[in-house]
C-alpha positions in Angstrom: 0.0 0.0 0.0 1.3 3.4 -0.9 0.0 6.8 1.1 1.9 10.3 0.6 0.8 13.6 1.3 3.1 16.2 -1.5 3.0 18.9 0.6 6.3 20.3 -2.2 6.8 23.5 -3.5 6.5 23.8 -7.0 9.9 23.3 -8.4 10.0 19.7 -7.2 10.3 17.2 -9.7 8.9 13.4 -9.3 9.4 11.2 -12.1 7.9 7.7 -12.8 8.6 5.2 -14.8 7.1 1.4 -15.8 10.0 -1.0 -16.5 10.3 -2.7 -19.6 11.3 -6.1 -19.6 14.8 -5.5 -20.6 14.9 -3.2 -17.4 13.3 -5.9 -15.2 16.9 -7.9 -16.7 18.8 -6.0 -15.0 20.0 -6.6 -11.1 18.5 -3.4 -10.0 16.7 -0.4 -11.7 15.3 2.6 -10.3 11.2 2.9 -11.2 10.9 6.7 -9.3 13.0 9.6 -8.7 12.6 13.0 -7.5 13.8 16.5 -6.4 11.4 17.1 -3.4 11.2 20.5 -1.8 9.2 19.4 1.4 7.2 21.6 3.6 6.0 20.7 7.1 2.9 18.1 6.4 5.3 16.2 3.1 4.8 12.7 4.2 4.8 9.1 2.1 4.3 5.2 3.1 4.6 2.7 1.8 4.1 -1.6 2.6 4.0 -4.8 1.0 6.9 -3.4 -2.1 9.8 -5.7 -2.1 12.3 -3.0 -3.1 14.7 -0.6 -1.8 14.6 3.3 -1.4 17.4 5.8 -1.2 17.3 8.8 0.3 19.7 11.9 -0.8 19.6 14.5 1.7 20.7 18.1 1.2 19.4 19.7 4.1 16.4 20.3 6.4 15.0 17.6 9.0 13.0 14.8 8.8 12.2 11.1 10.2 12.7 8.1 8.4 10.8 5.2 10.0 10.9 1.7 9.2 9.3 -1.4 10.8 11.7 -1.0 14.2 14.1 1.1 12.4 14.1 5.1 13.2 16.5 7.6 11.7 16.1 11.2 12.6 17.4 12.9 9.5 18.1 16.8 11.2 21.0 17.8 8.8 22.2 20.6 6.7 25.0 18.5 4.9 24.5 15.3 2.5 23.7 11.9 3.7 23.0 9.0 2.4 20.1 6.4 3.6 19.5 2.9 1.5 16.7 0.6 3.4 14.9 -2.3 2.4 11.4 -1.5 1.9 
């Protein structure tokens, strides 16, 4: 199941794409990316995906939470987060 709320400014970008089947031949290949701008109330979940998700950050804050897994994300430099969905 997949719930977000894009509370983004404008400028984000969030690209999606369906994998063909020489894609799904590959090891790994991405099927969303995005440039997120996030306000106060930008939230997404997601359950029941066998798949990984990276995070990129730049700066701000946020909380990454995953089954018993919690990482507070309050940064102004670039970090790197990969977790099994």
């Amino acid at each position: 199941m997949l719930t977000y709320n894009m509370d983004v400014e404008e400028r984000s970008v969030w690209l999606r794409a369906t994998p063909n089947n020489a894609v799904l031949a590959q090891p790994f290949y991405a099927t969303e990316a995005g440039l997120f701008y996030g306000r106060s109330h930008f939230a997404t979940a997601r359950t029941d995906k066998e798949s990984y998700i990276l995070f990129y950050t730049l700066a701000g804050a946020g909380l990454i939470e995953q089954n018993e897994q919690h990482i507070d994300r309050h940064t102004d430099i670039k970090r790197i987060a990969l977790l099994p969905q």
